[in-house]
N, C-alpha and C positions, 0 to 999 in steps of 0.2 A: 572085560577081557584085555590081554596085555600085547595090543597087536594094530593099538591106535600108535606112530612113534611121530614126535614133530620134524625131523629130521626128513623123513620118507616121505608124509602124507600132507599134501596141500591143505592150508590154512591161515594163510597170511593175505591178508585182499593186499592187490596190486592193481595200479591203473592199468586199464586199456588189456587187461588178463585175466584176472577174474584172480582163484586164488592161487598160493605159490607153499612149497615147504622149503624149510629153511636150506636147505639142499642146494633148491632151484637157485632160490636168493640170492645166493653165494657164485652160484655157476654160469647162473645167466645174467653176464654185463647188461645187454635188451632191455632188462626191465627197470621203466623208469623211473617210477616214484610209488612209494605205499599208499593204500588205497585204507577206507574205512572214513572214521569218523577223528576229530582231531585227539584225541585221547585216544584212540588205537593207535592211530598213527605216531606220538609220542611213544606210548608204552612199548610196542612193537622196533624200534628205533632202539630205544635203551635194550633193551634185549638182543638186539644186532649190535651194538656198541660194546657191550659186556662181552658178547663170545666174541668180538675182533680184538678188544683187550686181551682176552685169556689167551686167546689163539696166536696172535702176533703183537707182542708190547715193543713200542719202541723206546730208547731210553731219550734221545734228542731229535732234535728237526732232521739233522743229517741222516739218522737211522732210518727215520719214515721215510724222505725224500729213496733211500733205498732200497726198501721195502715195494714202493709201487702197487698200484692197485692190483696188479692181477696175482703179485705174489703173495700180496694179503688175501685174495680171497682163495688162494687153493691154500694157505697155512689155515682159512677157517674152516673149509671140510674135511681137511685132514683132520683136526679137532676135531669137528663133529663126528664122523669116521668112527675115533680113537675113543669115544665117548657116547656112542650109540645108543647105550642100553641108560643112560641118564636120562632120556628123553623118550620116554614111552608116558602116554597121558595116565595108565592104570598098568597094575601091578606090583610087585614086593615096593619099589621105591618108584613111586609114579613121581613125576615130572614136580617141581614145587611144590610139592603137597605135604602133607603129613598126616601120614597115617594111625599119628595117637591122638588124634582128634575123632574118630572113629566114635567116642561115643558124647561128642559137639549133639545137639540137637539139629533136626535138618533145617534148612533153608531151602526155597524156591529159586532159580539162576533168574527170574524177571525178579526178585526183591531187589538183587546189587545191582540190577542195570540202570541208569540213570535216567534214560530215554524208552522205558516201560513204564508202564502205570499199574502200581499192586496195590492191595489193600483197601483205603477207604478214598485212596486218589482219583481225582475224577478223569475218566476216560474220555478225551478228545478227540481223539483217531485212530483209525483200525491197530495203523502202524505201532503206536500204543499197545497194545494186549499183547501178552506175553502168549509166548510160543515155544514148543520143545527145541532143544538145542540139540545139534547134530557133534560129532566130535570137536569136528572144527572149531565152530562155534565154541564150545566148551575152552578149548587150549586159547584161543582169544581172550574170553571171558577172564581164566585162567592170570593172562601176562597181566593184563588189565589191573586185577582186584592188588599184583604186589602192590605196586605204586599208587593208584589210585582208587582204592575204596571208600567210600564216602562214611565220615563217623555216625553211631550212632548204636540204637540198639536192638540193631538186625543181628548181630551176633552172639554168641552164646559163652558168655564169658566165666561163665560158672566152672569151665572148664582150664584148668594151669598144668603147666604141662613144665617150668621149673620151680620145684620144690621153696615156699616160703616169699613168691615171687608175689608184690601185692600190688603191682605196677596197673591191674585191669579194677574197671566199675563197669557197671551194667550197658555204660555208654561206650562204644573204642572212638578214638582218636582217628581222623580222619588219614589218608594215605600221604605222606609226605611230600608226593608232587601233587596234593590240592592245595593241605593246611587247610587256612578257615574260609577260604571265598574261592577261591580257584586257583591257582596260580598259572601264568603267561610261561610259557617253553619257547627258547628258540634252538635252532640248526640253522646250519650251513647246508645247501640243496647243491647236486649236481645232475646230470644227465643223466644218470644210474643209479641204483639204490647201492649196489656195491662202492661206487667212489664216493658217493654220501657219507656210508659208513670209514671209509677209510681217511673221510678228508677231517670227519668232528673225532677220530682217535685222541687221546689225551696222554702226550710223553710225558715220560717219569720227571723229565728239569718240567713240565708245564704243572706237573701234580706238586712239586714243592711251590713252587710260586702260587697254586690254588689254595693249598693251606690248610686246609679243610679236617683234608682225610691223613691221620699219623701214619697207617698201614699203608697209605700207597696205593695202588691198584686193586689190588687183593684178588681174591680167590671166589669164585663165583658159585651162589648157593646150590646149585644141581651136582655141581663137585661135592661138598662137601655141605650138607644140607645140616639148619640147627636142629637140636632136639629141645629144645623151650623157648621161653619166651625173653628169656637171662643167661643163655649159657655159654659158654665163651666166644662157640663159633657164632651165637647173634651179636655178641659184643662185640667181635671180627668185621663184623659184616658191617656194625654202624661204623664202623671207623676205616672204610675203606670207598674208594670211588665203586666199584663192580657191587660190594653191600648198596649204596645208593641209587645205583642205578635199580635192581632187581631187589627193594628193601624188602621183601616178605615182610608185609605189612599186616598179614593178615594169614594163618594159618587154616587149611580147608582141604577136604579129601570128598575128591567128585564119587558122586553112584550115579546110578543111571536116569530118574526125575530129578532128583536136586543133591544136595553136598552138605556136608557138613562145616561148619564156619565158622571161625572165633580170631581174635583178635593175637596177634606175633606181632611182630619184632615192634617197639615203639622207637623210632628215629626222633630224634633231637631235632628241632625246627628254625625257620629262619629267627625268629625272636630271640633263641637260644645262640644264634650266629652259625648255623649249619644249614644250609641249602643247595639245590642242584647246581651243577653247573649251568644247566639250560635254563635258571633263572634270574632275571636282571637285577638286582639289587642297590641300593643305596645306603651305603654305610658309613656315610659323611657325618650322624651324628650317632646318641646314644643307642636310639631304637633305629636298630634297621627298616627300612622301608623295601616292599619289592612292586614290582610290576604284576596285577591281576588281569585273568579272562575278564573282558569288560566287551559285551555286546554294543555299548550305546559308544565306545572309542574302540575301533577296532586295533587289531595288531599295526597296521601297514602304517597310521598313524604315528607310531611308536618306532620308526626305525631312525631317525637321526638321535634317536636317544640311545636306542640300543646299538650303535655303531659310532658312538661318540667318541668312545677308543682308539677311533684313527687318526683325532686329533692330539698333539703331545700333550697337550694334561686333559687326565678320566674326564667328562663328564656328571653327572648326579647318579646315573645309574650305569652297573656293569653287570654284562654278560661275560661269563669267563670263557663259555663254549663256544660265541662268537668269536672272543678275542682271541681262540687259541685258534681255530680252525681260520678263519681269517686268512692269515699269512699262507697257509697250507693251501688253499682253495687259490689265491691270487698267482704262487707261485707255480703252479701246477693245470690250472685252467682258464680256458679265453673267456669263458662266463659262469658263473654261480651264481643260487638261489639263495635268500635268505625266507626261511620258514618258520613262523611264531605263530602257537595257539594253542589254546586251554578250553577248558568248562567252568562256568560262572555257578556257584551253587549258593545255595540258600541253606541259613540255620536256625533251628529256634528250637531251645530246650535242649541243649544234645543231639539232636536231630537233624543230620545234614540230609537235602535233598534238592532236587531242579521246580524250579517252579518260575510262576510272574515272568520276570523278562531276564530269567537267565537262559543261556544255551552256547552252546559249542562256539569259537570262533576261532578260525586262523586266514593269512594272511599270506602270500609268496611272493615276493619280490628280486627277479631279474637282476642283475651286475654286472658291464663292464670290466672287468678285470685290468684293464690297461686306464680305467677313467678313475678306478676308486681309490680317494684321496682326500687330501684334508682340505683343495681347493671344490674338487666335488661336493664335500660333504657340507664345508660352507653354503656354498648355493642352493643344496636342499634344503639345509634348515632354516634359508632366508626366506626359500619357499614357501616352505610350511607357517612359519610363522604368518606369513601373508595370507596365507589360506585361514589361519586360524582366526587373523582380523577379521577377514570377509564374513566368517560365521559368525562371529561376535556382536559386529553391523547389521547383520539379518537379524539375529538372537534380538538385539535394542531395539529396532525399527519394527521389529511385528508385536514387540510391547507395547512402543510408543503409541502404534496403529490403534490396539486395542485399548488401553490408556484413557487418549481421545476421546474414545466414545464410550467413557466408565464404565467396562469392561476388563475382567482380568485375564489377561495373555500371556500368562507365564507360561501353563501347558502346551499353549501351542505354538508358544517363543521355541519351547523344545524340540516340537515337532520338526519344526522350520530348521530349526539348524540341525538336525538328527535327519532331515531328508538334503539337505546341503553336500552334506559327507555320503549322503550315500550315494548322488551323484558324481560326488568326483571321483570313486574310489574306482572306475575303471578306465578311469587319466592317469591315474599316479604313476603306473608302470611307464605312462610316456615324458611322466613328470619327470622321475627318475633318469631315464634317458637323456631328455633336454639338458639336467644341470653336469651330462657330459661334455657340452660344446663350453670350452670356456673361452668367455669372449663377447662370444655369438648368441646374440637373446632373440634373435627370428624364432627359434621353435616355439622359446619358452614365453613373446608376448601372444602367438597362437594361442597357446595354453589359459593363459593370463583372461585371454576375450574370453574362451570358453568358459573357460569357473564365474567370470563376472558377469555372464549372461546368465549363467546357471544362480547365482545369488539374488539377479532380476526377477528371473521365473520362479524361484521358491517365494519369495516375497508375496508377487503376485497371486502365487496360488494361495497363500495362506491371509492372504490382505482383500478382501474380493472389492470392488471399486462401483457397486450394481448402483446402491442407494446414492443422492447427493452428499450426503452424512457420511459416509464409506466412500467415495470420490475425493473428498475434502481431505480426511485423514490419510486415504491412499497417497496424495499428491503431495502432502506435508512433512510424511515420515518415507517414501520413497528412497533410498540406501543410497550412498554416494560413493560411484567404486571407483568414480574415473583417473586417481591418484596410482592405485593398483597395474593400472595398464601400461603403465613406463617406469617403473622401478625396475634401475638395472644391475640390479645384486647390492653386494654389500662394498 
């Protein structure tokens, strides 16, 4: 029935609220950050990004600075408003759907979920077993499947919907904000989900210098939704920013147990030299390199690279979404978030899916606005690096340990430095902080004690000292951090 609309009816998780409609989103500054899983949380994001493109484009910095948060978000209900009947989940033109897929064979909504277990996969936790979806659920599901559905041959591609189109095999192509392993997203974070939205907006002088997309902005699929999988308004759609953000990756018309599903639009990939803004990249040589969801290095690890921008020459890797919003975030706020996170996926034979030790990770990290700089940003990554010695010293010394006593130590050389990082990762926020004072390394040799106390006790735990034989080796390959404790920058 045609009487679900995302505009009117909560569906969007939000912290510390439970859910919100696009409406609320826009209306209520209050709410602070999107809620979900870190893939809702992106896709849902791009989907706010796309209707504040459509709704308020700015052509320069001066424009936006004019614009201002709160005249952006009444230009995007008025939008919405003006645009009502686009966004009903069912009916003549439901919500991103397509309704000549209608005779797609069905799917089950737990097959595309990554974090359900279907089929022949083995069930681990309750949380696991798929469960009926409510609408809600559904219009989530829904944002989700454009950008990131995972490749493979869950879908029904026997079905072409332009004419001579031989672009599909039994297997689709994964969503173009995974690609083949996951791929890492970041934003720029504010106090509100509305000035979030308004601060990562992308000007028209920022979309030439992004390069990417020839169309520009472009026009957003619920306006003007494709009818195949080739036809011009898909070919619109790969060549514009608002196309990439919402790629209709994947063509599907909800019913009430499950949906119909087949493979749309195929975007061009980073290999090809086409990828999101919200992903980092390295294009120093022939093959692009980008930054992956990676559970065993989390995101927060990764920000003096992805912030490398603020020094005058790039870095190895760039985020474009960082570097545009950036400036927009400093000039306009006393503190900003940086947010990076993805899903790690596994592939074999055409077949993407979660399994082993992939899963969700992101990352948020606090700002200074008045500290961030190229003398700041120095000092973090002299940190880092330091931090990364100290792992490396634990990593060799619980080899050596095990070595010793001919034994192999390499898996739990791993271990060691994989529980290292996972104790500092809730210092970093004060790490961050500390390489505000410049000058002043009282915070930062505090800090210093703690990580190399905490490089002692992983040791220790992973080195036990019970036997004489395990005493000996203990006392021989015991880590030497006292160098670390008085380094005073660079």
């Amino acid at each position: 029935m045609n009487n679900f609309n995302l505009v009117d009816h909560p569906w969007i998780p939000v912290v510390d609220t439970g859910l919100a409609s696009l409406r609320q989103i826009f209306d209520n500054g209050r709410y602070r950050s999107l809620g979900g899983n870190p893939v809702q949380k992106i896709a849902v994001m791009k989907l706010l990004l796309s209707i504040g493109q459509a709704a308020a484009p700015a052509h320069d910095m001066d424009e936006w600075k004019r614009l201002g948060a709160d005249d952006f978000a009444d230009r995007c209900i008025h939008y919405l408003e003006n645009l009502h009947d686009r966004f009903f989940l069912y009916g003549e033109k439901p919500f991103l759907q397509m309704p000549a897929v209608k005779k797609a064979a069905m799917q089950s909504y737990g097959a595309v979920k990554p974090d359900v277990a279907t089929g022949n996969t083995t069930l681990l936790l309750d949380l696991q077993r798929e469960q009926p979806l409510d609408d809600a659920e559904k219009a989530l599901l829904l944002v989700c499947l454009m950008a990131f559905a995972l490749g493979g041959k869950k879908v029904d591609n026997s079905i072409v919907l332009t004419p001579g189109y031989k672009g599909k095999t039994k297997s689709a192509k994964p969503g173009p904000a995974v690609a083949s392993r996951g791929l890492l997203h970041s934003f720029v974070l504010c106090d509100s989900i509305v000035k979030t939205v308004w601060i990562n907006l992308i000007t028209d002088v920022e979309m030439k210098e992004y390069g990417m997309m020839p169309l520009g902005v472009g026009t957003p699929p619920w306006e003007k939704m494709p009818v195949g999988e080739s036809c011009y308004v898909a070919e619109e759609l790969k060549q514009s920013l608002i196309g990439r953000l919402v790629p209709v990756c994947r063509f599907v018309l909800f019913e009430q147990e499950s949906f119909h599903y087949s493979e749309g639009i195929q975007h061009m990939n980073y290999l090809e030299g086409i990828y999101d803004p919200t992903v980092a990249a390295d294009t120093s040589k022939k093959k692009i390199k980008v930054l992956w969801a990676d559970p065993e290095k989390r995101p927060w690890r990764q920000l003096p690279a992805l912030l490398s921008f603020i020094k005058q020459s790039r870095g190895v890797y760039d985020c474009f979404q960082l570097r545009a919003a950036l400036p927009k975030a400093i000039c306009s706020e006393p503190y900003f978030g940086v947010w990076s996170g993805g899903l790690k996926v596994s592939s074999n034979a055409g077949e993407q899916y979660v399994a082993g030790d992939d899963d969700f990770v992101e990352s948020e990290v606090w700002l200074d606005a008045k500290s961030v700089g190229e003398a700041w940003l120095s000092q973090l990554q002299h940190e880092m690096e330091a931090l990364e010695g100290i792992a490396r010293i634990v990593y060799g010394c619980v080899m050596h340990y095990y070595s010793n006593q001919s034994a192999d130590g390499s898996g739990i050389a791993s271990q060691a430095s994989g529980t290292f990082w996972q104790l500092c990762e809730p210092l970093f926020q004060s790490l961050v902080d500390a390489c505000n004072t410049s000058g002043d390394y009282t915070k930062l040799r505090a800090l210093r004690s703690r990580f190399v106390g905490m490089g002692f006790d992983v040791y220790d735990r992973f080195c036990p000292s019970d036997t004489a034989r395990q005493l000996e080796a203990w006392a021989m390959n015991r880590p030497k951090l006292g160098k670390y404790l008085y380094q005073e920058g660079e």
